[in-house]
C-alpha positions as CSV (number, residue, x, y, z in Angstrom):
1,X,-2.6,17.1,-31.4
2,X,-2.8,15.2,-34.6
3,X,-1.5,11.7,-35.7
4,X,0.1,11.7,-39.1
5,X,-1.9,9.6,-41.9
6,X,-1.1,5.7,-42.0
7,X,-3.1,4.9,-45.4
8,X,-2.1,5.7,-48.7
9,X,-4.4,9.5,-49.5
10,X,-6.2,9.4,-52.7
11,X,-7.9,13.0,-53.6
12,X,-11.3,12.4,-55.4
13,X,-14.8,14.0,-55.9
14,X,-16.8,14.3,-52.8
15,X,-19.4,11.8,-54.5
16,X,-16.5,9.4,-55.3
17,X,-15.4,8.7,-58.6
18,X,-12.4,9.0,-60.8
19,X,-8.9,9.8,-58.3
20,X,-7.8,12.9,-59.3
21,X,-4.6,12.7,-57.5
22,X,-3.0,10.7,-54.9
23,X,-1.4,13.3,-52.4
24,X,2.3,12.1,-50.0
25,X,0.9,10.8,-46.8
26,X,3.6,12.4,-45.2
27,X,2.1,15.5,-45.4
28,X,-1.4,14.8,-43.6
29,X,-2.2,15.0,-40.5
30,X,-5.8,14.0,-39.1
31,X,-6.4,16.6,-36.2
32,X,-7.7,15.4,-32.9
33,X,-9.0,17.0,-29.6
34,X,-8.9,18.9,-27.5
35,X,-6.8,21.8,-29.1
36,X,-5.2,24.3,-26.7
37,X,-5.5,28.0,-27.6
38,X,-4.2,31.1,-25.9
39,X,-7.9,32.7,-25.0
40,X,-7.0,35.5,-27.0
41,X,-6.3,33.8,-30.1
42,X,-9.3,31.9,-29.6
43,X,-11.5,34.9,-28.7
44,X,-10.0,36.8,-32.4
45,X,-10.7,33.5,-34.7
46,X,-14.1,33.0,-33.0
47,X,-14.8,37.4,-33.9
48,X,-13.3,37.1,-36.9
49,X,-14.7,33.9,-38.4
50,X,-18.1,33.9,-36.3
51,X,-17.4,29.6,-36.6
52,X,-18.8,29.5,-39.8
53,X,-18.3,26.4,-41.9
54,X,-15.2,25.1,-39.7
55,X,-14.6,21.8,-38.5
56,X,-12.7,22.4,-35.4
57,X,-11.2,25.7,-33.4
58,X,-7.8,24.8,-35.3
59,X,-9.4,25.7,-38.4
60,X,-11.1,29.1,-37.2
61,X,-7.6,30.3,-36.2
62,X,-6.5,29.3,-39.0
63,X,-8.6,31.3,-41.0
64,X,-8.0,34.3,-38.5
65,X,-4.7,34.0,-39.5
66,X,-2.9,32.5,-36.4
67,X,-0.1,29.7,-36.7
68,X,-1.5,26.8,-36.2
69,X,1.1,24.1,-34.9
70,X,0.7,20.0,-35.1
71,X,2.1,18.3,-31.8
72,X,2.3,14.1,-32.2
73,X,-0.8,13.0,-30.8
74,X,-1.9,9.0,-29.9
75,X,-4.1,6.7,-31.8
76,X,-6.2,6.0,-28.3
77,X,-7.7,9.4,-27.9
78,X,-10.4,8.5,-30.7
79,X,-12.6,11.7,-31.8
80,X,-16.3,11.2,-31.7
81,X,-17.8,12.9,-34.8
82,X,-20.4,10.5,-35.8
83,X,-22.2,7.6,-34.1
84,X,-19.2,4.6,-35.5
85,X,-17.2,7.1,-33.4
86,X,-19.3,6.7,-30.3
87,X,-19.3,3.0,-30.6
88,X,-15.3,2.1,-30.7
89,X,-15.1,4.9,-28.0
90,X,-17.0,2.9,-25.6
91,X,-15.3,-0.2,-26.2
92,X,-11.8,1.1,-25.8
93,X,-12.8,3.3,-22.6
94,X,-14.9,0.7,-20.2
95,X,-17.8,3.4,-18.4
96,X,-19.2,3.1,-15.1
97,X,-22.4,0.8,-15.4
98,X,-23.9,2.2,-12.4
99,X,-24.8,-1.0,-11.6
100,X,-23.5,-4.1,-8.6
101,X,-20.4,-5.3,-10.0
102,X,-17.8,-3.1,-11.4
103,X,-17.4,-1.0,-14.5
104,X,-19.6,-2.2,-17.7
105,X,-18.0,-1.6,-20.7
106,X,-19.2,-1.4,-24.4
107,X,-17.7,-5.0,-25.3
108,X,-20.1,-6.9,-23.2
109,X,-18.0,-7.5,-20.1
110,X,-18.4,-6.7,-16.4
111,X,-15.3,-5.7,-14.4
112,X,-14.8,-5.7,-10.9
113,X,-11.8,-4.6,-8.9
114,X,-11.9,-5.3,-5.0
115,X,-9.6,-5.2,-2.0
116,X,-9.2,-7.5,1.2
117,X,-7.2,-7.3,4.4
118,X,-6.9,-9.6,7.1
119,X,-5.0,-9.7,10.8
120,X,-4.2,-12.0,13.1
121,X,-2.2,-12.3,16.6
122,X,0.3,-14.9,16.4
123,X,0.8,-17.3,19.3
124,X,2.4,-20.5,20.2
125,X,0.7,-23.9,19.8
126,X,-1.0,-22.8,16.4
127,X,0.1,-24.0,13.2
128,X,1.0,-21.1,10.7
129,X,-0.4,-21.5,7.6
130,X,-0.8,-19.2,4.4
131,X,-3.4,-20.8,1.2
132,X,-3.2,-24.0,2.8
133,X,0.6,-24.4,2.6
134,X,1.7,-25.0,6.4
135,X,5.3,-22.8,7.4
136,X,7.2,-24.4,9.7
137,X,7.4,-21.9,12.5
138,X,6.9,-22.0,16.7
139,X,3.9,-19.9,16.4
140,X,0.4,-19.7,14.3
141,X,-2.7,-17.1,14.0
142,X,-5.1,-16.8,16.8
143,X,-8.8,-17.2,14.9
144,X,-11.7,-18.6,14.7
145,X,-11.1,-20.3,12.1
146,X,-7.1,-21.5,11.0
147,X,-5.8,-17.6,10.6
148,X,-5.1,-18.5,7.0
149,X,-5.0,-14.7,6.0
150,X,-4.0,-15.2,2.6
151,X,-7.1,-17.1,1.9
152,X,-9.1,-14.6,3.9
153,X,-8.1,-11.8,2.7
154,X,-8.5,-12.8,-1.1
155,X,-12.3,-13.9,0.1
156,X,-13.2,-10.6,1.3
157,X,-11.2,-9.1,-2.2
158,X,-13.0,-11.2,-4.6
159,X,-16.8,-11.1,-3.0
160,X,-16.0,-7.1,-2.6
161,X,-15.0,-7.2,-6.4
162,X,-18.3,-8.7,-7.4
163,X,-20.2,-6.4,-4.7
164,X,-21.5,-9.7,-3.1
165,X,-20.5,-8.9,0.4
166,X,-17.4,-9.6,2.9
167,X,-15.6,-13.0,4.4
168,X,-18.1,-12.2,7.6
169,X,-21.7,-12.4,5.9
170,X,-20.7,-15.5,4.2
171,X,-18.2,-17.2,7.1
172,X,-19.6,-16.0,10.7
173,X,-17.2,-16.6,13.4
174,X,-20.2,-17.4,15.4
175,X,-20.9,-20.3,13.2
176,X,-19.7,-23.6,14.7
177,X,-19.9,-24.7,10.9
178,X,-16.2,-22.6,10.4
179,X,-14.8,-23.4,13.8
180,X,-11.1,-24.2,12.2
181,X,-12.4,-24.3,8.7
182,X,-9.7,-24.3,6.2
183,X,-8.9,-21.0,4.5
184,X,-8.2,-22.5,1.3
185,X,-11.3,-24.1,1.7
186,X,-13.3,-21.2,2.6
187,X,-11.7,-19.2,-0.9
188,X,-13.2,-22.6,-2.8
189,X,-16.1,-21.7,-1.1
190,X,-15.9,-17.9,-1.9
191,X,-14.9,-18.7,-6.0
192,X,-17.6,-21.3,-6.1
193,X,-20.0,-18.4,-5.4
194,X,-18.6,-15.6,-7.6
195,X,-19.5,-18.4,-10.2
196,X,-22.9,-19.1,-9.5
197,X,-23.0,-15.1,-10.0
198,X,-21.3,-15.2,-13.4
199,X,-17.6,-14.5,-12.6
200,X,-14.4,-15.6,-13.1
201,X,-11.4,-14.2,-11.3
202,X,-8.6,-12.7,-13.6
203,X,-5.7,-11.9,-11.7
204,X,-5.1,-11.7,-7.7
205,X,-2.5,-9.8,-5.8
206,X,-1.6,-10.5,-2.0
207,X,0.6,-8.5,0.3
208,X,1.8,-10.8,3.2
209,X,3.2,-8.5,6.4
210,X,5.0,-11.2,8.8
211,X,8.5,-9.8,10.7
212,X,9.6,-13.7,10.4
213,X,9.7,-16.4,9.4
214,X,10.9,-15.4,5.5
215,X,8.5,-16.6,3.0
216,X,10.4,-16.4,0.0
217,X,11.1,-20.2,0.3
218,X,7.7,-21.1,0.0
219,X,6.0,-18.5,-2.7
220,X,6.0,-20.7,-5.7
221,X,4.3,-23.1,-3.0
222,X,1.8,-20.7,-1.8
223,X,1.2,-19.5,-5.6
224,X,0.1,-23.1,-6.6
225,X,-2.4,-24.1,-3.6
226,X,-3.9,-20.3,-4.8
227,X,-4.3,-21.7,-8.7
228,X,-6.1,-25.1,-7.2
229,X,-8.9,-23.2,-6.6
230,X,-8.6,-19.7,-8.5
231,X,-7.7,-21.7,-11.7
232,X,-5.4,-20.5,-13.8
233,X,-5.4,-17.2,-13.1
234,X,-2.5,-14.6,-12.6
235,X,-1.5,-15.0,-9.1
236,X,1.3,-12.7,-7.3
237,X,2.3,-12.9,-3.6
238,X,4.7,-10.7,-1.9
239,X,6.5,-10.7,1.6
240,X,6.8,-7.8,3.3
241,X,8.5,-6.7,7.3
242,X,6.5,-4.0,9.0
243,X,10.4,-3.1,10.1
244,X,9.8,-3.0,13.5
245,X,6.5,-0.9,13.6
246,X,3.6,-1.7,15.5
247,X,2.1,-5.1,16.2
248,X,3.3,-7.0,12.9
249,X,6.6,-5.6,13.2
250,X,7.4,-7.1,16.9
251,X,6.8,-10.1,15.7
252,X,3.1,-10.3,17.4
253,X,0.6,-10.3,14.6
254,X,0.8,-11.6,10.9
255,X,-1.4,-9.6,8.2
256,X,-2.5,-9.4,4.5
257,X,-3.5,-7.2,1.4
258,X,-5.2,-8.2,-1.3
259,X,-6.3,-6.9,-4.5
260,X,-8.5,-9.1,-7.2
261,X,-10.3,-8.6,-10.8
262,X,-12.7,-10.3,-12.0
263,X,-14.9,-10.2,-15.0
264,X,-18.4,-11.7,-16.3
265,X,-19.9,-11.4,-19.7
266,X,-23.0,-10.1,-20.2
């Protein structure tokens, strides 16, 4: 693999000086890694040149007298020859930090990713509501608190994408304190914390699994009341049927994915 030279190519004496010619661009390709060899090609240029003064196992086959054929290769896969090398490798390719709280990559920046998923059974004389926006509908979640499993779901995403723990540690249902607490509250709550820690949320995605009543009607609704408290952020929410399967699908239960990002400078 190889990427074919962007910048004019001046030849010139090793310790600089006076250009001796400038040589077509379109002729020079700057090799990258890995190479791919049949192992014995690779085995003959290694006997026959014992690796002596070569740069890569391109140029020992080379030597050996093997073809040597350039395939188009891509500007991200950087090749680490000296330390500079090392450096813009790190910041393009974020490492694991082998820390609490998501990837660390060379740039200065924490990333977390974290998922959340919520259930509830639906039944009559509760209000259904999703991030604080109220669907009209003859029945609502069964919970502790208001069922709101958007909003729960995202809290147990985001605190699991800053490894600070789940909806439960934070909200106990066996604290009269969240008896019918608001779920859009409770995500307040949940952000105001991931704050204190030193993140912000980047982007959210919820999955929302209810047979009926069709939320399409009330996304852009939904989306908003999630951006009153997340900021703003890029926010997605989807509606999905369980098409007839299991709890959700006979119309019994209502349920939600998540999925959030979010980042803190170090």
């Amino acid at each position: 693999p190889a990427r074919q030279a962007q910048d004019t190519v001046k030849r010139a004496p090793a310790e600089g000086g006076a250009v001796l010619e400038t040589v077509p661009r379109e002729t020079i390709w700057l090799a990258q890694t890995p190479q791919g060899f049949r192992r014995a090609v690779l085995a003959d240029a290694m006997e026959t040149t014992g690796g002596a003064d070569v740069t890569d196992e391109a140029m020992m086959a080379e030597r050996a007298g093997h073809p040597v054929h350039v395939v188009e290769g891509d500007e991200s896969n950087v090749k680490i020859t000296t330390a500079e090398d090392l450096v813009l490798a790190r910041r393009l390719v974020p490492r694991s930090a082998g820390r609490e709280g998501g990837s660390l990559g060379e740039g200065g920046r924490d990333i977390g990713v974290g998922t959340g998923y919520d259930l509830h059974r639906l039944t009559e004389g509760r209000k259904l509501v999703l991030a604080g926006v109220e669907i009209p509908f003859d029945k609502g979640p069964l919970g502790h608190s208001d069922g709101d499993v958007v909003s729960h779901a995202l809290c147990d995403a985001l605190l699991g994408a800053a490894a600070l723990g789940d909806i439960g540690g934070h909200f106990p249902d066996n604290d009269p304190r969240w008896k019918d607490a608001a779920g859009l509250d409770l995500l307040g709550r949940t952000v105001t914390r991931l704050g204190e820690a030193g993140w912000v949320v980047t982007s959210v995605d919820v999955t929302v699994l209810l047979e009926k009543p069709k939320l399409a009607p009330f996304k852009a609704a939904i989306i908003d009341a999630l951006r009153t408290v997340l900021g703003e952020t890029a926010v997605s929410i989807k509606a999905k049927t369980n098409e007839g399967v299991d709890a959700v699908g006979r119309g019994e239960a209502i349920a939600a994915h998540a999925v959030a990002v979010v980042t803190r400078h170090r």
